[in-house]
C-alpha positions as CSV (number, residue, x, y, z in Angstrom):
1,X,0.0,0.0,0.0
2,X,1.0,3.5,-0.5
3,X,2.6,4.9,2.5
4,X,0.1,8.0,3.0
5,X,1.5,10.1,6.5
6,X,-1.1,10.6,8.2
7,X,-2.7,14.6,9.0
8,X,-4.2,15.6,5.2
9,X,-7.3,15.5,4.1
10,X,-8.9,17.7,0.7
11,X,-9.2,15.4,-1.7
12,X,-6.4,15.4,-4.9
13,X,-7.2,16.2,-8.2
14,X,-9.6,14.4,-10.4
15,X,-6.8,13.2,-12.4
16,X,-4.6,12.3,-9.4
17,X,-7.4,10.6,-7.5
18,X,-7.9,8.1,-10.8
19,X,-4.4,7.4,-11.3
20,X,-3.4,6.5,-7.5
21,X,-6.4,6.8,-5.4
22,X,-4.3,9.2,-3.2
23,X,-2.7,12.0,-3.2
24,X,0.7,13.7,-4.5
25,X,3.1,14.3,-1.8
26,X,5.3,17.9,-2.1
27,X,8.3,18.8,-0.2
28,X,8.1,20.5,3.7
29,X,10.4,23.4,4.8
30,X,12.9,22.2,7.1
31,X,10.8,22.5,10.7
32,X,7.5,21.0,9.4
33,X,7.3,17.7,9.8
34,X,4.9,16.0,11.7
35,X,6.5,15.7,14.5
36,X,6.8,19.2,14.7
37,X,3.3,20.0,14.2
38,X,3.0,17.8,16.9
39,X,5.1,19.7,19.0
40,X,3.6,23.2,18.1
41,X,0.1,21.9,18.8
42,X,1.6,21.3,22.6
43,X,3.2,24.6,23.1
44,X,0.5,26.3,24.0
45,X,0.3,28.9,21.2
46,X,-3.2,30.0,20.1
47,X,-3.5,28.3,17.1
48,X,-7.1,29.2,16.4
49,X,-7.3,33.1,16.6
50,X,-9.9,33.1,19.5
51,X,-7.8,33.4,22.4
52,X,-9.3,30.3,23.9
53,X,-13.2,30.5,23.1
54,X,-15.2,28.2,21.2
55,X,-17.6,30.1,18.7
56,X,-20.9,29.0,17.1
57,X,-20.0,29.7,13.4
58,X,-22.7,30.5,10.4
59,X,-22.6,29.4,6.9
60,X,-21.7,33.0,6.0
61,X,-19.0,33.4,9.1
62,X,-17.6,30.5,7.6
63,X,-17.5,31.4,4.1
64,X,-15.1,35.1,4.9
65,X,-12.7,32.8,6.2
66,X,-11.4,31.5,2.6
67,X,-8.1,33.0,2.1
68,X,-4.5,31.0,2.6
69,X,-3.8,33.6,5.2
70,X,-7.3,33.1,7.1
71,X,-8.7,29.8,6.4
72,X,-11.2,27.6,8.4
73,X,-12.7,23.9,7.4
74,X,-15.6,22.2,8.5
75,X,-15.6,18.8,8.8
76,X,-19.0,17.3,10.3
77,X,-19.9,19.9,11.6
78,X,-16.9,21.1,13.3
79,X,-15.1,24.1,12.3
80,X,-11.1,24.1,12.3
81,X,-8.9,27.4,11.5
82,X,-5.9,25.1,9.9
83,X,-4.3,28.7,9.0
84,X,-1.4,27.5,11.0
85,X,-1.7,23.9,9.5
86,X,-1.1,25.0,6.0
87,X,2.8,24.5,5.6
88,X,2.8,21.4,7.4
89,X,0.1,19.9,5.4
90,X,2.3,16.8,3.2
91,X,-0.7,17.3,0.3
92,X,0.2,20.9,0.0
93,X,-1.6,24.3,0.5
94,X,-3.7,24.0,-2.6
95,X,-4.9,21.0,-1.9
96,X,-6.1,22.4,1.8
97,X,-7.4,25.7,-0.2
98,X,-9.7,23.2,-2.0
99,X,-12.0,23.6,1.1
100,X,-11.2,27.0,2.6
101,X,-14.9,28.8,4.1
102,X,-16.7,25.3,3.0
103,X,-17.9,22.0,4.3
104,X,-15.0,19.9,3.5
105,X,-16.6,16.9,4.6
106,X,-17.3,14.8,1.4
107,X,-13.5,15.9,0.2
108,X,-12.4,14.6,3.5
109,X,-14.3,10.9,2.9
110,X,-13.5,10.8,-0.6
111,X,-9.4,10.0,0.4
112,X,-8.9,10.6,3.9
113,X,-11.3,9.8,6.3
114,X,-9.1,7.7,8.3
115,X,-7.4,10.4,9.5
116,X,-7.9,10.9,13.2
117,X,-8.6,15.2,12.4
118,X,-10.1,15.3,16.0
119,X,-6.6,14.6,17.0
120,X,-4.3,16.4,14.7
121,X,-6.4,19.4,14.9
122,X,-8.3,19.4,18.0
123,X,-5.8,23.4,19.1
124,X,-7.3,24.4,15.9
125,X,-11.4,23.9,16.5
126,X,-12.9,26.9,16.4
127,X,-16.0,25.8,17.6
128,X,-19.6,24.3,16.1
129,X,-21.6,24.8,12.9
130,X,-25.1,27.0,13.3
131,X,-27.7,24.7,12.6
132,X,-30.8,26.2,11.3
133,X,-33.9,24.6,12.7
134,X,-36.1,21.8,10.6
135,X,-39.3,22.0,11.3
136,X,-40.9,18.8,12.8
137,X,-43.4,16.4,11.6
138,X,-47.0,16.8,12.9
139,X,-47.4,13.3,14.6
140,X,-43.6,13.6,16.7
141,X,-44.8,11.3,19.4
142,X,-45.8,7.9,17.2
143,X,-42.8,8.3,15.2
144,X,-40.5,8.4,18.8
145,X,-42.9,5.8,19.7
146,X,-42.0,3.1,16.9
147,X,-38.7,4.3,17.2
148,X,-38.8,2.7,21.1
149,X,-40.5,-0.9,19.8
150,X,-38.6,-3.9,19.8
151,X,-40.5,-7.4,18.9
152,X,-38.2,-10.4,20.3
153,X,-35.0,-8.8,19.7
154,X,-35.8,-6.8,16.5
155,X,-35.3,-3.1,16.6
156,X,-37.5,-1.5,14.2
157,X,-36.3,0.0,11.3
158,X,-35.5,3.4,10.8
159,X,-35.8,6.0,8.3
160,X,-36.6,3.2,5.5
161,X,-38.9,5.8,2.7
162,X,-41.2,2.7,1.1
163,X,-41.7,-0.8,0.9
164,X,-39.5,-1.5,-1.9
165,X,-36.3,-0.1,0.0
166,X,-37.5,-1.8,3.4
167,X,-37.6,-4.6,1.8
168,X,-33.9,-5.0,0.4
169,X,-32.9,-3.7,3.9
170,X,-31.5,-6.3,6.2
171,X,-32.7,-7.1,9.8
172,X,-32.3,-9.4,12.5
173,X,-34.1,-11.8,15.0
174,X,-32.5,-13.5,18.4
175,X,-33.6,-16.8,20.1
176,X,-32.2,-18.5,23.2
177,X,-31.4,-22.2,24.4
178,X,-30.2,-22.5,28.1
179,X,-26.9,-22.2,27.6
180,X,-27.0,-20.1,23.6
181,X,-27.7,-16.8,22.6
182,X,-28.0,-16.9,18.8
183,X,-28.5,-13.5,16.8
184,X,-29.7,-14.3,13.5
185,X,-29.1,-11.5,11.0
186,X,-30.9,-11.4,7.1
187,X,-29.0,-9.7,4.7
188,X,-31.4,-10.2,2.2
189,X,-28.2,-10.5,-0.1
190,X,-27.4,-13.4,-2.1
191,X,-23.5,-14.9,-2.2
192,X,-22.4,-14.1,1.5
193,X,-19.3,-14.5,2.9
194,X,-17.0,-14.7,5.4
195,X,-15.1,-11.5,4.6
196,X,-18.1,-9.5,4.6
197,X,-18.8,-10.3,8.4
198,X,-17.2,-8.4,11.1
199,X,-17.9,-9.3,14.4
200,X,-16.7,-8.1,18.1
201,X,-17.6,-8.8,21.4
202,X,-15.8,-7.4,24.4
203,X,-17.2,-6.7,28.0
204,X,-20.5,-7.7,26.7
205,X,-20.7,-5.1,24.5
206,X,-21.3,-6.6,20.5
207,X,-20.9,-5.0,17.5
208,X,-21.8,-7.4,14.0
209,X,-21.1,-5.5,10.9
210,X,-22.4,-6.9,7.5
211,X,-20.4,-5.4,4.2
212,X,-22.7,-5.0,1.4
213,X,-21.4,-3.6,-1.9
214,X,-21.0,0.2,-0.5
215,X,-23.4,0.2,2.7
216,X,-22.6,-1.4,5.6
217,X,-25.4,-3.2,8.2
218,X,-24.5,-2.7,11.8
219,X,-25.6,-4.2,15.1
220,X,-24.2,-2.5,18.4
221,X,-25.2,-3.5,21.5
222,X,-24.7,-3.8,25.3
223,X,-25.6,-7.4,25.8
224,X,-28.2,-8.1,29.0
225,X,-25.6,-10.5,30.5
226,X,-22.1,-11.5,30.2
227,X,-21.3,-14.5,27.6
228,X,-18.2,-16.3,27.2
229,X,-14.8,-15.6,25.5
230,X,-15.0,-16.5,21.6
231,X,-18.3,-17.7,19.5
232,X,-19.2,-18.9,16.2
233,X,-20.5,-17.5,13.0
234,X,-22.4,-19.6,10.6
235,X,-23.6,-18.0,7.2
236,X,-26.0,-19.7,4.7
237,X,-24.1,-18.1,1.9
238,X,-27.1,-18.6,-0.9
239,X,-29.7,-16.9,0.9
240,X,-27.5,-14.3,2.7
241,X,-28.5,-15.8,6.6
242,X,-25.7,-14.7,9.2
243,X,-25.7,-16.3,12.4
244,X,-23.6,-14.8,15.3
245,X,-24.1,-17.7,18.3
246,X,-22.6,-16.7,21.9
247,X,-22.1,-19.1,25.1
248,X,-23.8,-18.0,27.9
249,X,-21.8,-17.5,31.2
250,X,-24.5,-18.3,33.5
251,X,-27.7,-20.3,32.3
252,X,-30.6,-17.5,33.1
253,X,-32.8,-16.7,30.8
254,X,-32.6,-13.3,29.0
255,X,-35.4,-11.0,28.7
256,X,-33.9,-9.1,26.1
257,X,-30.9,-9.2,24.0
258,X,-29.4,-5.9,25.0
259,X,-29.7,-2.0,25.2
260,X,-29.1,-1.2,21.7
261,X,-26.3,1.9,20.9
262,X,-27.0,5.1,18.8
263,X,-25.4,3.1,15.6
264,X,-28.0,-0.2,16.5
265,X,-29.6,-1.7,13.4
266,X,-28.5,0.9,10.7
267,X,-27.7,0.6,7.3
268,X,-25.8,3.3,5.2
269,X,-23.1,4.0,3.1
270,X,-19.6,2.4,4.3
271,X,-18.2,5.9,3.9
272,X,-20.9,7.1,6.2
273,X,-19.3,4.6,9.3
274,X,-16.8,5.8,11.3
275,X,-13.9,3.3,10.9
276,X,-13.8,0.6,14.2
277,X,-10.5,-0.6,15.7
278,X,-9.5,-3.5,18.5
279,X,-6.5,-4.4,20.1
280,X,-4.3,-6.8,18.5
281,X,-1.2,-8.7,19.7
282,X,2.4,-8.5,18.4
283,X,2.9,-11.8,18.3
284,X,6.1,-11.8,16.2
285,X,8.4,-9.6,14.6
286,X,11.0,-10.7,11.7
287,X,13.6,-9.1,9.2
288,X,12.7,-9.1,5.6
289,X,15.5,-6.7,4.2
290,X,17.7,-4.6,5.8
291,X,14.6,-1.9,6.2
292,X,11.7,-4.0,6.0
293,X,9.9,-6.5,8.5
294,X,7.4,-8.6,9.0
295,X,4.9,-7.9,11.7
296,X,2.8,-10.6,13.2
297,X,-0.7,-9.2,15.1
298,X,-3.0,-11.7,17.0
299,X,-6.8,-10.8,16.7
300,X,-9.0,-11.0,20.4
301,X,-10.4,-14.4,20.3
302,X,-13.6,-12.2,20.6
303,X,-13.2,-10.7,17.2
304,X,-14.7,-12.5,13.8
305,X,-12.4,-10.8,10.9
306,X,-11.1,-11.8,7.6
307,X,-9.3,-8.9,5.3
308,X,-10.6,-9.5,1.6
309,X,-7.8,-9.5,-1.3
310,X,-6.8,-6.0,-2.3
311,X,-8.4,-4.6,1.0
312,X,-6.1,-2.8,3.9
313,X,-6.5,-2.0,7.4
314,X,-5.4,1.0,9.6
315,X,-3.1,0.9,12.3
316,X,-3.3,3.6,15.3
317,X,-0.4,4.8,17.6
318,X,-0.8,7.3,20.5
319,X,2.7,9.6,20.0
320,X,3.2,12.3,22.0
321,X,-0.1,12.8,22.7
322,X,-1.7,12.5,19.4
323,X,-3.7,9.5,17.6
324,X,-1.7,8.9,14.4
325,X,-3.3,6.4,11.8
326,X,-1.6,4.8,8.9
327,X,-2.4,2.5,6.0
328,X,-1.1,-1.0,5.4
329,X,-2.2,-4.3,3.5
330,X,-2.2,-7.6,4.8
331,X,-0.4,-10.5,3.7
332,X,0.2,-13.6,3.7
333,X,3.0,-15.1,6.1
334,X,4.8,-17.0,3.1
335,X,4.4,-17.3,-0.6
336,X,5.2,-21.0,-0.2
337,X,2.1,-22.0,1.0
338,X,-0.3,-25.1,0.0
339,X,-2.2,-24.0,-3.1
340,X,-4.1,-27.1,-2.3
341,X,-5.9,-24.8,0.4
342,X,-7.0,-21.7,-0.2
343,X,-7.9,-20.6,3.0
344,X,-4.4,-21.1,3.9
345,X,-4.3,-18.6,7.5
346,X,-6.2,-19.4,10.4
347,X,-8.1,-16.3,10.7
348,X,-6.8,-15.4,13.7
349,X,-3.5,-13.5,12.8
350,X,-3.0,-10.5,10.4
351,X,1.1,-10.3,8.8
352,X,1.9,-7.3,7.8
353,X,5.2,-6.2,5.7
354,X,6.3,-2.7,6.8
355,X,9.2,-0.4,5.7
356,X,11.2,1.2,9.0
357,X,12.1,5.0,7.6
358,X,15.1,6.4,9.6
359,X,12.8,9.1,10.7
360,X,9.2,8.0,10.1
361,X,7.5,9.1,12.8
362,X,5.3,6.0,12.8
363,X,7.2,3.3,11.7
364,X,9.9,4.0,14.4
365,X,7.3,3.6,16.9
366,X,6.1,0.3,15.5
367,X,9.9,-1.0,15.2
368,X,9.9,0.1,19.0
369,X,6.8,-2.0,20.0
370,X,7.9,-5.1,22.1
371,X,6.1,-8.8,21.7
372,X,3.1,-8.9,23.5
373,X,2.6,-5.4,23.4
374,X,-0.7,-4.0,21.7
375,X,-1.7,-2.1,18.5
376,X,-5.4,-0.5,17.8
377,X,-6.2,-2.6,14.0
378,X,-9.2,-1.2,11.9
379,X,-12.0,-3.1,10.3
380,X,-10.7,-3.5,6.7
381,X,-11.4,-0.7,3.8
382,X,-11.0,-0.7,0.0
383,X,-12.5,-1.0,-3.4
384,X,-10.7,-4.0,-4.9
385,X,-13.0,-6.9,-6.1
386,X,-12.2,-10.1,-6.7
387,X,-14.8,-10.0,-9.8
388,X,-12.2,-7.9,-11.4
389,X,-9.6,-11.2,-11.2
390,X,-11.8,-14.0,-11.9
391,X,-12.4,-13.7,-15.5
392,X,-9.2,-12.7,-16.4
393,X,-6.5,-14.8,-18.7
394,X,-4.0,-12.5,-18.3
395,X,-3.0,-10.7,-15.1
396,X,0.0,-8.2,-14.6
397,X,1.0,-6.5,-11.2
398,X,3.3,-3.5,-11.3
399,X,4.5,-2.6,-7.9
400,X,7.8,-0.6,-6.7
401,X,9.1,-1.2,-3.1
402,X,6.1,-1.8,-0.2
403,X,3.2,-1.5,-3.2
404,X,4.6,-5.3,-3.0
405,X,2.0,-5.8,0.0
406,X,-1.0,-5.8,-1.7
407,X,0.3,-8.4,-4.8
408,X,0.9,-11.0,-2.0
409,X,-3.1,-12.2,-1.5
410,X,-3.6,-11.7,-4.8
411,X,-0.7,-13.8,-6.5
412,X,-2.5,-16.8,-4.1
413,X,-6.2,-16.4,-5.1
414,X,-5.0,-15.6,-8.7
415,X,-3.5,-19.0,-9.0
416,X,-5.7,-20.9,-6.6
417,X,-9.0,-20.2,-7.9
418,X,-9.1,-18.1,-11.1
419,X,-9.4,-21.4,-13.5
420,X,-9.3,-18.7,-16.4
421,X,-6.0,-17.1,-16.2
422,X,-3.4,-18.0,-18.6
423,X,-0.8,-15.9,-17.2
424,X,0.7,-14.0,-14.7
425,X,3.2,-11.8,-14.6
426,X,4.6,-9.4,-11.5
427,X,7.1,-6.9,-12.7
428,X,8.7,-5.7,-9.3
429,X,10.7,-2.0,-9.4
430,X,13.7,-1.4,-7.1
431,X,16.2,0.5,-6.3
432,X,18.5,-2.0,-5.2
433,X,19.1,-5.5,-5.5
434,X,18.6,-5.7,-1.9
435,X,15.6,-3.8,-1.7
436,X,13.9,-6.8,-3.5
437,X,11.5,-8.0,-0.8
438,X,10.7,-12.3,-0.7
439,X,13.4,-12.4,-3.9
440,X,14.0,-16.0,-3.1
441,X,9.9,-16.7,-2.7
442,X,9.2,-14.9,-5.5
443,X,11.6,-17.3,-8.0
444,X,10.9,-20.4,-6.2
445,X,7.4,-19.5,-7.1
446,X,8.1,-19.1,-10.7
447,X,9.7,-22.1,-11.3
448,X,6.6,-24.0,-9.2
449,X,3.9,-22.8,-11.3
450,X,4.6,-22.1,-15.4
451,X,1.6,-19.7,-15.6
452,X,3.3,-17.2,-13.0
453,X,6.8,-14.9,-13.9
454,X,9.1,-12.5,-12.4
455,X,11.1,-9.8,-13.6
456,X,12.6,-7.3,-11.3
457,X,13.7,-3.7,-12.6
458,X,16.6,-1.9,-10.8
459,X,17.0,2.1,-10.7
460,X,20.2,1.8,-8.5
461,X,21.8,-1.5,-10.0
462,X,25.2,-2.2,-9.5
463,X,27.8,-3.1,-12.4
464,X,26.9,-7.1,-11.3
465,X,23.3,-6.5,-12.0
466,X,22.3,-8.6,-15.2
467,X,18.9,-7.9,-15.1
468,X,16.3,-5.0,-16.5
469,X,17.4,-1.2,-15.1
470,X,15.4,1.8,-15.1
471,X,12.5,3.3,-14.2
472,X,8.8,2.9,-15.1
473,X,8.3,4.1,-18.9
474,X,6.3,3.9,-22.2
475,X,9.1,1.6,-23.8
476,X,9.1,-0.5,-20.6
477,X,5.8,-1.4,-20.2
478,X,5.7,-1.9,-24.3
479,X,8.0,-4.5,-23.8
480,X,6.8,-6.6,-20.2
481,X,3.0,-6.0,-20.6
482,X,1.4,-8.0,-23.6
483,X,-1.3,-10.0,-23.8
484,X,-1.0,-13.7,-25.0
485,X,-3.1,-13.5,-27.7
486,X,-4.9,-10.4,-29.1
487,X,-8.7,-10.5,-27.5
488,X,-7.6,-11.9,-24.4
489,X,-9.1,-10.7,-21.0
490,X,-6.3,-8.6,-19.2
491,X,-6.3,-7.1,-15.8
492,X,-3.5,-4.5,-14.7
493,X,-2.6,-4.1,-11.2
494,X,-0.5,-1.1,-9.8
495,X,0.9,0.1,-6.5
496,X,3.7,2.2,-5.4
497,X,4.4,5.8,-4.2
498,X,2.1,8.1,-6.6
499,X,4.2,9.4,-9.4
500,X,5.3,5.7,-10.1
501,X,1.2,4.8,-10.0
502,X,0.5,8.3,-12.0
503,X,3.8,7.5,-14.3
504,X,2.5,4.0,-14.8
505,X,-1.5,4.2,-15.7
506,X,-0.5,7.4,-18.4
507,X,1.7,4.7,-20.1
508,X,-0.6,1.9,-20.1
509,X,-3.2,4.3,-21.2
510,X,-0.8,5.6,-24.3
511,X,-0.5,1.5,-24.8
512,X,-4.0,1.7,-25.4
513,X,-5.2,-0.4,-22.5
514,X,-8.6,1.0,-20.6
515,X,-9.9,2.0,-17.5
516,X,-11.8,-0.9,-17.0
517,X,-8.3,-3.2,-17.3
518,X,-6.3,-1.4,-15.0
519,X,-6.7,-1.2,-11.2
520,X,-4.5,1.3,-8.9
521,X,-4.3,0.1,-5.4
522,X,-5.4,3.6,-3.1
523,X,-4.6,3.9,0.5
């Protein structure tokens, strides 16, 4: 995955946001790093203007402030003077000035709404959005009434405008045996899975999430008693049926399932839910280059999570008093594994391959995290679909350095299950040879299946190196992407830092492949 520092949020340019799915990085002055925004954010300077006081702030209070010299944000509803943000922002003060004395809420969502803004830019809040007042319906009191009803365990729905849309709206029912609480939840959705179920259940409070397409279908609630560590989830994958079951820790009978929480039984856009994390468990930590490791987390055995192909997860570090978040894929703990079985991890562990930077702010602090020590994980985000792989015949990955990670998952479904693909080929940029991350995997794996190649491009070779040198290019590409035979089905990965992605998907467009055939891997 793209390693995206964390504390930026406009979204990038039309163009940019196609190409990479994130956003193009410029150089800070000497002084502005993160770290130092950090810093100036604890030395006590007023950084909002206000001396202190928290304003209420109109539409047309907020729209004066709109100048790089006097520029204030709102983002749900909060309004931030990020003036004193602006040359430490890593996207660049344009991008910032893309929402200056506007609601730059939907630009937030679009790219960055994993950022923690509350955090970064909680000395800059200049107080609340004015609301103006929406007049009520007539009949208040039967509408707060339904609201209130629950029939065995089943909220009632909310905010559902006709029949049609209640209908396609999932729901849920609960029953009990003396010792099993089972909540059963209907998707209404045909081809379930396990990767579209999250579930958590800590200090008997549960939270079941059900991914669907772009909305997401939540239960949160504070169960009636306490259950037992760990439970099971069955799904009836051809008529959508989820079934969470938990073990009772003392055989009473419950009256009801639980006080539901303000996010109980709702269903809205996955943008629209704020991102959920859990502790995990370092478990392990091992060298893969002389910069990079591998990073072993344990899930709680009260956690039900499986991180789709082409999908990522957020990591979140408390440093120096700030909640920093940061991007990173999932992988697989080896190449080398069983192709026999698919479902080759246990579920219970998440690997994930991370470059140490000399002074990244973050990654020194993960390097610094002793086993057994704890990391707050995210439930997983991303738009990849393995639709996209499982017609294709021939399938291409470009990735430079770390945008490795998310080829990993994919090399294994693409040659477990896509029965259609012909060949695949990963062409692998560096800028030494021993940059080259799971070299010895990577050629072992070549010579174990004929439909799958390497080739590994060096911009830093030395005078030993035999293989390809140079950079991403036109004449490159012309010569290591081709199809096998004229109409076949092709499917272009690409990942890396954005002007490599940018670089890469202008050349495959000039080679005249399409939209639809390429897919860049965003963060």
């Amino acid at each position: 995955m793209l390693n995206v520092p964390p504390g930026a949020f406009p979204a990038p340019s039309s163009q940019q946001r196609v190409a990479a799915g994130g956003r193009a990085k410029v150089p800070l002055k000497p002084g502005r790093s993160l770290m130092d925004w950090i810093r100036l954010t604890k030395s006590g300077k007023d950084l909002t203007g206000l001396k202190g006081r928290l304003i209420e702030v109109t539409e047309d209070e907020l729209a004066k402030h709109n100048k790089k010299e006097d520029c204030w944000i709102c983002i749900r509803g909060l309004v931030y003077n990020v003036t004193p943000y602006m040359e430490y922002h890593p996207g660049g003060e344009d991008e910032l000035m893309k929402a200056a004395g506007t609601d730059g809420t939907d630009l937030f969502d679009q790219v960055h709404r994993w950022v923690n803004y509350e955090s970064m830019l909680k000395e800059c809040l200049v107080g609340r959005m004015a609301f103006k007042p929406i007049a009520a319906p007539r009949d208040v009191s039967s509408i707060l009434s339904e609201e209130k009803k629950q029939v065995n365990g089943m909220v009632s729905e909310k905010n559902i405008p006709c029949t049609s849309a209640r209908d396609l709206t999932p729901s849920y029912d609960w029953f009990q045996t003396d010792g099993l609480i089972t909540i059963v939840i209907y998707t209404k959705q045909k081809d379930m899975n396990a990767e579209l179920v999250i579930v958590d259940c800590q200090d008997k409070r549960l939270r079941g999430e059900i991914i669907l397409a772009d909305h997401s279908y939540l239960i949160e609630l504070d169960l009636d008693h306490a259950v037992r560590e760990g439970f099971d989830v069955n799904i009836a994958e051809k008529v959508g049926k989820v079934e969470i079951i938990l073990k009772k820790k003392d055989n009473v009978h419950w009256k009801v399932l639980g006080r539901p929480l303000e996010s109980h039984n709702t269903f809205i856009k996955r943008t629209d839910r704020g991102l959920f994390y859990r502790k995990c468990k370092l478990v392990s930590k091992t060298e893969v280059t002389h910069d990079t490791k591998l990073f072993c987390l344990m899930l709680p055995k009260s956690t039900h999570l499986q991180v789709p192909t082409g999908q990522h997860v957020y990591l979140k570090q408390v440093i120096a008093g700030t909640e920093v978040v940061k991007p990173y894929t999932p992988i697989l703990p080896s190449l080398m594994l069983d192709f026999k079985q698919p479902s080759c991890h246990d579920g219970a562990h998440i690997y994930l391959m991370i470059k140490i930077y000399s002074r990244g702010l973050f990654t020194q602090a993960l390097d610094r995290l002793q086993i057994g020590d704890y990391i707050s994980v995210s439930s997983p985000e991303g738009n990849f679909k393995k639709s996209q792989v499982q017609t294709s015949e021939d399938l291409f990955l470009l990735a430079a350095g770390t945008g490795f990670t998310p080829m990993v998952k994919l090399l294994n479904f693409a040659l477990t299950e896509v029965s259609s693909l012909r060949t695949l080929k990963l062409i692998f940029f560096n800028k030494k040879e021993d940059d080259i991350l799971w070299r010895n995997q990577l050629e072992e794996l070549a010579l174990k299946d004929k439909r799958f190649e390497v080739q590994f491009v060096l911009s830093e070779p030395t005078k030993d190196w035999g293989g390809k040198q140079g950079k991403i290019s036109l004449s490159l590409l012309s010569e290591c992407v081709k199809r096998s035979r004229k109409d076949s089905k092709v499917l272009i990965c690409i990942c890396g830092p954005t002007p490599f992605t940018e670089q890469g998907v202008e050349c495959l467009r000039d080679l005249g492949y399409s939209q639809e055939e390429m897919h860049a891997f965003t963060a």
